[in-house]
Backbone and ligand atoms as CSV (ligand in chain L), in Angstrom:
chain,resi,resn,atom,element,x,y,z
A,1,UNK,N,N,0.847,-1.203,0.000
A,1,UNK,CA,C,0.000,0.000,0.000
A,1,UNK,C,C,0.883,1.254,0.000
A,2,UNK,N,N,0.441,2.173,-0.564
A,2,UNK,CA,C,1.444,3.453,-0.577
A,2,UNK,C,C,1.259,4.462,0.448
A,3,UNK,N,N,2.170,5.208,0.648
A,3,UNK,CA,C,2.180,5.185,1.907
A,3,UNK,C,C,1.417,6.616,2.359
A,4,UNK,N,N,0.894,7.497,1.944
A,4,UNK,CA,C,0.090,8.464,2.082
A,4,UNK,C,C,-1.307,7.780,2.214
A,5,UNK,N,N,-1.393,7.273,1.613
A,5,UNK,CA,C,-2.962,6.419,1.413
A,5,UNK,C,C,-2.924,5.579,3.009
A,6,UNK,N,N,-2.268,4.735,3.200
A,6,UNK,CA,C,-1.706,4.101,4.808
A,6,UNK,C,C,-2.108,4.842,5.909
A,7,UNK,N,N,-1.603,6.366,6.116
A,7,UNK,CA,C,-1.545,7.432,6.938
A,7,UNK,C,C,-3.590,7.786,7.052
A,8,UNK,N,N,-3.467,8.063,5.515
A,8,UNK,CA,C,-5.110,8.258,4.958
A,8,UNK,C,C,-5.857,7.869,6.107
A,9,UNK,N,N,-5.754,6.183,5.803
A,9,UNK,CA,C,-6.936,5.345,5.877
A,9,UNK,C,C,-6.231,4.928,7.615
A,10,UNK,N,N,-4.897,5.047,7.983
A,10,UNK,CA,C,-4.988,4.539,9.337
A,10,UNK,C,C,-4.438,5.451,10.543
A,11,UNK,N,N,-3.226,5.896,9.990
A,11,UNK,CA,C,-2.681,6.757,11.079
A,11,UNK,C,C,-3.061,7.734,11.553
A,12,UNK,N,N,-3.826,8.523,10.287
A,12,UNK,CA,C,-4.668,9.889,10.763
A,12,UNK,C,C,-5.898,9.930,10.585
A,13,UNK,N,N,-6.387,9.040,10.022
A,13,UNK,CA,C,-7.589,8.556,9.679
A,13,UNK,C,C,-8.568,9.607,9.323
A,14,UNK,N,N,-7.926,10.169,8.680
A,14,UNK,CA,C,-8.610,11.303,7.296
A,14,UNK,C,C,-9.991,11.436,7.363
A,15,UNK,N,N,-10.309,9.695,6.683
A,15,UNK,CA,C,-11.577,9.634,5.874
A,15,UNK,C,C,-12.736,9.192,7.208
A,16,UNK,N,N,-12.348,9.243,8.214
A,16,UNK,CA,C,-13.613,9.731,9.363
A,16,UNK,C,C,-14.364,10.834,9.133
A,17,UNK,N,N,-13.772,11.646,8.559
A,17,UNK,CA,C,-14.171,13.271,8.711
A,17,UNK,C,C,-14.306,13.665,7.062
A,18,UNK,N,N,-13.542,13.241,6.352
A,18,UNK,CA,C,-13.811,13.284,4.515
A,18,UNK,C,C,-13.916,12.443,3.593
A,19,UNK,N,N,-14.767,12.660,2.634
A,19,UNK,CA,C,-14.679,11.874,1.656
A,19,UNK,C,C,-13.633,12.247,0.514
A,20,UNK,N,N,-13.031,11.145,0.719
A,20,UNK,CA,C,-12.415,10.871,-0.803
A,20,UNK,C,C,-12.331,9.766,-1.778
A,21,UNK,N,N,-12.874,9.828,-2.908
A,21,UNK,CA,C,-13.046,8.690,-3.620
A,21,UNK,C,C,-12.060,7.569,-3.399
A,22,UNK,N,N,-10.820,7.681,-3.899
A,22,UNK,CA,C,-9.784,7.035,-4.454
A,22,UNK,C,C,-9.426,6.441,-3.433
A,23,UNK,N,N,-10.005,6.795,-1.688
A,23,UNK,CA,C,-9.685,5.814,-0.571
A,23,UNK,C,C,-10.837,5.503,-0.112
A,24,UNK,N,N,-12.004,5.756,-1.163
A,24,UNK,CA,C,-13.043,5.129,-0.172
A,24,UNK,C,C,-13.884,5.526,0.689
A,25,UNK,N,N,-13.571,6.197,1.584
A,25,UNK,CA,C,-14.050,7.889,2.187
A,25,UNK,C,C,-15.247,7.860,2.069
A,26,UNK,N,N,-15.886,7.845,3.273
A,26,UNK,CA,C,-17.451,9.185,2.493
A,26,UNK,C,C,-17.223,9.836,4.167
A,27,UNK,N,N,-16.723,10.407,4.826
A,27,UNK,CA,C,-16.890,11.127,6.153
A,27,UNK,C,C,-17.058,12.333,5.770
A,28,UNK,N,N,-18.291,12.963,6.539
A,28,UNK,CA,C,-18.812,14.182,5.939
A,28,UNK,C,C,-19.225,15.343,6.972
A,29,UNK,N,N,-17.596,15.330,8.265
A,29,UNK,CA,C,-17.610,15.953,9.100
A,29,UNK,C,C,-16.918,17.275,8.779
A,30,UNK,N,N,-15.531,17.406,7.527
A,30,UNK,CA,C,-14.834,17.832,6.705
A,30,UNK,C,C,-15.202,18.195,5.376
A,31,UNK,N,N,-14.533,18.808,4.680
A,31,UNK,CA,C,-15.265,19.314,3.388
A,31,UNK,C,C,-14.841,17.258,2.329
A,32,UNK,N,N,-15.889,17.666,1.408
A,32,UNK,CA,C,-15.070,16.457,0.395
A,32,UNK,C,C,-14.326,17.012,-0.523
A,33,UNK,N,N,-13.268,16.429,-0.038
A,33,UNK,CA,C,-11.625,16.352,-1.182
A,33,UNK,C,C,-11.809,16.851,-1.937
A,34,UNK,N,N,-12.466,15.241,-3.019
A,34,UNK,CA,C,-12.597,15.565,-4.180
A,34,UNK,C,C,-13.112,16.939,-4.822
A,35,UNK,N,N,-13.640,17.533,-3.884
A,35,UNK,CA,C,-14.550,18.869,-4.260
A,35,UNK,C,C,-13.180,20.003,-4.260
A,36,UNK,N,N,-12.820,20.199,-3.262
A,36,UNK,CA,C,-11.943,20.856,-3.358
A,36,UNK,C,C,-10.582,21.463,-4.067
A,37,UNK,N,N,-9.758,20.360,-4.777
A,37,UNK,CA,C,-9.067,19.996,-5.168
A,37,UNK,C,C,-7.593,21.439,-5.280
A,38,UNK,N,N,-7.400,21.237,-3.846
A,38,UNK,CA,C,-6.365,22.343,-3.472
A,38,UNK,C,C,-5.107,22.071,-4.025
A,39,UNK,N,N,-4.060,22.752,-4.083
A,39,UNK,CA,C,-2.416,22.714,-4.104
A,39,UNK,C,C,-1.560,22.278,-3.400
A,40,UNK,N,N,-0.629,21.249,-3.179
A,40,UNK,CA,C,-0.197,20.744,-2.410
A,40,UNK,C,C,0.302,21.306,-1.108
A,41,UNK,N,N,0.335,23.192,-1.789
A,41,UNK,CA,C,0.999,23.596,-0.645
A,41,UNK,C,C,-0.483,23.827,0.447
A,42,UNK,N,N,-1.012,23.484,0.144
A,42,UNK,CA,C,-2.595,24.242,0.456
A,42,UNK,C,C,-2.817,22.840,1.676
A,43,UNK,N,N,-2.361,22.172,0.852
A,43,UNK,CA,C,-3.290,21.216,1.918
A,43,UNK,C,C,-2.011,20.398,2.967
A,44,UNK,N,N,-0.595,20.405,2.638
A,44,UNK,CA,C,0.259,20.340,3.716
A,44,UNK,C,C,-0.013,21.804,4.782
A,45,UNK,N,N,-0.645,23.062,4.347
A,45,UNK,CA,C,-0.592,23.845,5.542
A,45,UNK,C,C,-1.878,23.514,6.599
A,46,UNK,N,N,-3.120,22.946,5.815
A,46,UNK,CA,C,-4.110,22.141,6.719
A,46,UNK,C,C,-3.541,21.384,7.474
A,47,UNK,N,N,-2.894,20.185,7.447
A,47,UNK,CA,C,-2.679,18.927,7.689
A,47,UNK,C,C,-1.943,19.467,9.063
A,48,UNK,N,N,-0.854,20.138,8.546
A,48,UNK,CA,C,0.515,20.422,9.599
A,48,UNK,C,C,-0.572,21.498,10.889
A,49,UNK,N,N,-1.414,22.307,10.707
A,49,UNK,CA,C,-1.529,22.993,11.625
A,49,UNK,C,C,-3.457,23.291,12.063
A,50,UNK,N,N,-3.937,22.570,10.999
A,50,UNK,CA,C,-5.515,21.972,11.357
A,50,UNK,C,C,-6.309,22.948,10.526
A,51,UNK,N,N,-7.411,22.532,10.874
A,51,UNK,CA,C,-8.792,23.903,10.286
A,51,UNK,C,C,-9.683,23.966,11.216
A,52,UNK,N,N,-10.259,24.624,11.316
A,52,UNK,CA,C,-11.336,24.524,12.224
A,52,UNK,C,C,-11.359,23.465,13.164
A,53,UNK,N,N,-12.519,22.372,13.328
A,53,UNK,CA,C,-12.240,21.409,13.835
A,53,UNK,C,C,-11.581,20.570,13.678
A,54,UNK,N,N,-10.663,20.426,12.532
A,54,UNK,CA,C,-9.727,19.457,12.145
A,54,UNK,C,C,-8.632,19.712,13.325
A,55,UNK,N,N,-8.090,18.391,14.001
A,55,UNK,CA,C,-6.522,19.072,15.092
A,55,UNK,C,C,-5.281,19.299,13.984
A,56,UNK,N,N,-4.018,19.902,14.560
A,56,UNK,CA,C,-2.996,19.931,14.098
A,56,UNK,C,C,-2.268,18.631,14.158
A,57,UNK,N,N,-1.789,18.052,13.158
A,57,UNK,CA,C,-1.114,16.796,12.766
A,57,UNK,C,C,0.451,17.224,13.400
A,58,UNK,N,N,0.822,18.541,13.317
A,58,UNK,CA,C,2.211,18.529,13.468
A,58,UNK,C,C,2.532,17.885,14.652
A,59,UNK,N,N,3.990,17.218,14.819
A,59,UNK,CA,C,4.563,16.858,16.384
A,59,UNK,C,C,3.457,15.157,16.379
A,60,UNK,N,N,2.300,14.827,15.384
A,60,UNK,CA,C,1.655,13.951,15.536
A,60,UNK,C,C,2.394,13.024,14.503
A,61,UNK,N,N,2.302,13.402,13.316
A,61,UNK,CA,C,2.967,13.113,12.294
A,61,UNK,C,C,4.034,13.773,11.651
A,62,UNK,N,N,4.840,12.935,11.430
A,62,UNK,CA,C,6.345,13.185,11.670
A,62,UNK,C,C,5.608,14.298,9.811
A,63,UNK,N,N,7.071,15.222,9.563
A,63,UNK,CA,C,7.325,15.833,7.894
A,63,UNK,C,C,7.093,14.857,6.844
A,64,UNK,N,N,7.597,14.032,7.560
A,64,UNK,CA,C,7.420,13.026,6.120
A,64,UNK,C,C,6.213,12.167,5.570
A,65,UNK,N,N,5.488,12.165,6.573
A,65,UNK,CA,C,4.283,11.817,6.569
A,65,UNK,C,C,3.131,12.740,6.313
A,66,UNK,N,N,3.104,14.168,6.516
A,66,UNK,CA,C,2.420,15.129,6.312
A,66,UNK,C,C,2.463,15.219,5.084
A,67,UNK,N,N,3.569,15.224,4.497
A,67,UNK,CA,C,3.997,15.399,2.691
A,67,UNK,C,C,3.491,13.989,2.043
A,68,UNK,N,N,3.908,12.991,2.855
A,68,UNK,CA,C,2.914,11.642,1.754
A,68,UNK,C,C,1.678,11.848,1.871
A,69,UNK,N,N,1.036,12.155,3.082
A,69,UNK,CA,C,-0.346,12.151,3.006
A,69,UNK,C,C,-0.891,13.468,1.800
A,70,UNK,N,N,-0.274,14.577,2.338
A,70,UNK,CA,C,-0.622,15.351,1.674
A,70,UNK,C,C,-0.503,15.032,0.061
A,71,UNK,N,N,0.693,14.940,-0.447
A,71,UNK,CA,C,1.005,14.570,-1.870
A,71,UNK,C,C,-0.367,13.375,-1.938
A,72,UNK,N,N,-0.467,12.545,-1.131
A,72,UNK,CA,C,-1.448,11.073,-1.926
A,72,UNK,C,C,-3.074,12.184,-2.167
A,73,UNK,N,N,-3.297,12.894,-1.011
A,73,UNK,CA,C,-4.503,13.788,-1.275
A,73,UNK,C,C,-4.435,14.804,-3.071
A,74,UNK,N,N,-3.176,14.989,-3.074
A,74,UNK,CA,C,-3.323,15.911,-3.743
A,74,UNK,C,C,-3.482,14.894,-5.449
A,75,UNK,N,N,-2.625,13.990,-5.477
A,75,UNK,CA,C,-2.324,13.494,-6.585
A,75,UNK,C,C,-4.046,13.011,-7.064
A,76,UNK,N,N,-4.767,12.415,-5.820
A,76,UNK,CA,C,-5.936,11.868,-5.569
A,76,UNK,C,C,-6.996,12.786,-6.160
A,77,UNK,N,N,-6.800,13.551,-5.915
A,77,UNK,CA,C,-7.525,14.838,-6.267
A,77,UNK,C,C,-7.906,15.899,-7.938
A,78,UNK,N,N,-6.011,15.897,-8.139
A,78,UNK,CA,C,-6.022,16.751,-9.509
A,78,UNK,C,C,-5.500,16.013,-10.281
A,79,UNK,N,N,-6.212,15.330,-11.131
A,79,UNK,CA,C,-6.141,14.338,-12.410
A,79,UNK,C,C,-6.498,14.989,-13.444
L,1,LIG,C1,C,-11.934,15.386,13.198
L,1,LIG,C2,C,-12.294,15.454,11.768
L,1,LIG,C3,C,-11.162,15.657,10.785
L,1,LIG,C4,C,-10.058,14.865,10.572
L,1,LIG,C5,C,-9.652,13.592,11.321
L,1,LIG,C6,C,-9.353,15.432,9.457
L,1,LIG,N1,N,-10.009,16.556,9.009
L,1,LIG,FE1,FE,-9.467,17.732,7.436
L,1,LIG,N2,N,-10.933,19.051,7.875
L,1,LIG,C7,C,-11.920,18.859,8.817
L,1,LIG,C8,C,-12.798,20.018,8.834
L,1,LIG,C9,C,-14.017,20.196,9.720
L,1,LIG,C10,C,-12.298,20.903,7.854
L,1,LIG,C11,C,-12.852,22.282,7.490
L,1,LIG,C12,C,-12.266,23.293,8.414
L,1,LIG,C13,C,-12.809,24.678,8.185
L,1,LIG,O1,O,-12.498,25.245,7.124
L,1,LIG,O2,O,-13.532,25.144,9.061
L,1,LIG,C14,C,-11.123,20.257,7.272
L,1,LIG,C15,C,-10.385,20.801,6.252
L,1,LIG,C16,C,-9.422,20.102,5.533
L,1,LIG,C17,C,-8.785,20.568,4.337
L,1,LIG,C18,C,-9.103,21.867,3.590
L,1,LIG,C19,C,-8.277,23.001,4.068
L,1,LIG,C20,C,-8.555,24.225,3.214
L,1,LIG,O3,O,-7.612,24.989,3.005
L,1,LIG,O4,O,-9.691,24.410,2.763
L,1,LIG,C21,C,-7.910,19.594,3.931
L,1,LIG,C22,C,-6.995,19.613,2.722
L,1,LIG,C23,C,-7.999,18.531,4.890
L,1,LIG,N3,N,-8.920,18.870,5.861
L,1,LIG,C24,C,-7.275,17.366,4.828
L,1,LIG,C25,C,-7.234,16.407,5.841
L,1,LIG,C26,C,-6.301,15.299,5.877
L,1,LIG,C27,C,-5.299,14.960,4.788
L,1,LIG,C28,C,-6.537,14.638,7.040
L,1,LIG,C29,C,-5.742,13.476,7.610
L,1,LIG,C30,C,-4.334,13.762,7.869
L,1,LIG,C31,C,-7.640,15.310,7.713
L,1,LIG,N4,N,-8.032,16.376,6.956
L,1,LIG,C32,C,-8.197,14.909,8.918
L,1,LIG,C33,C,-12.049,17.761,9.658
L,1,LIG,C34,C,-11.119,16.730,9.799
């Protein structure tokens, strides 16, 4: 499994709160992804420091994991 998608579906468990197709997703506590379809830099600054009710990932998930997740969202996204 690759490893943004991994983080996705387990470590941060994303798709509680959003839908995204390409993992399956329908959590509809968060906006849906697919709708959105932000810039990578856009959505590593969500991830790393939260939105609204979303928490901050930083210090949770290491850099490198913020950037796979983020990159798998993004790639997921703008096709
Ligand atoms: C507890 C529920 C919850 C979890 C878990 C969660 N989010 Fe969110 N997320 C939200 C909510 C709610 C918003 C909208 C915040 C707002 O704009 O008020 C949001 C917003 C976003 C945005 C949009 C930011 C923007 O600039 O519009 C992105 C991208 C995002 N989340 C990605 C993720 C990713 C990737 C994960 C996993 C690492 C994740 N979220 C985990 C609830 C969640």
């Amino acid at each position: 499994m690759i490893l943004g998608l991994e983080i996705y579906n387990n470590k941060a468990a994303c798709g509680t709160c959003h839908t995204l197709k390409s993992a399956e997703s329908s959590g509809d506590i968060g906006p849906n992804l697919d709708m959105l379809k932000l810039q990578i830099d856009q959505i590593i600054y969500a991830v790393t420091n939260g939105a609204g009710v979303m928490p901050p990932w930083e210090g949770i998930l290491t850099p490198e994991e913020i950037e796979a997740v983020a990159y798998y969202v993004f790639t997921s996204t703008n096709k």
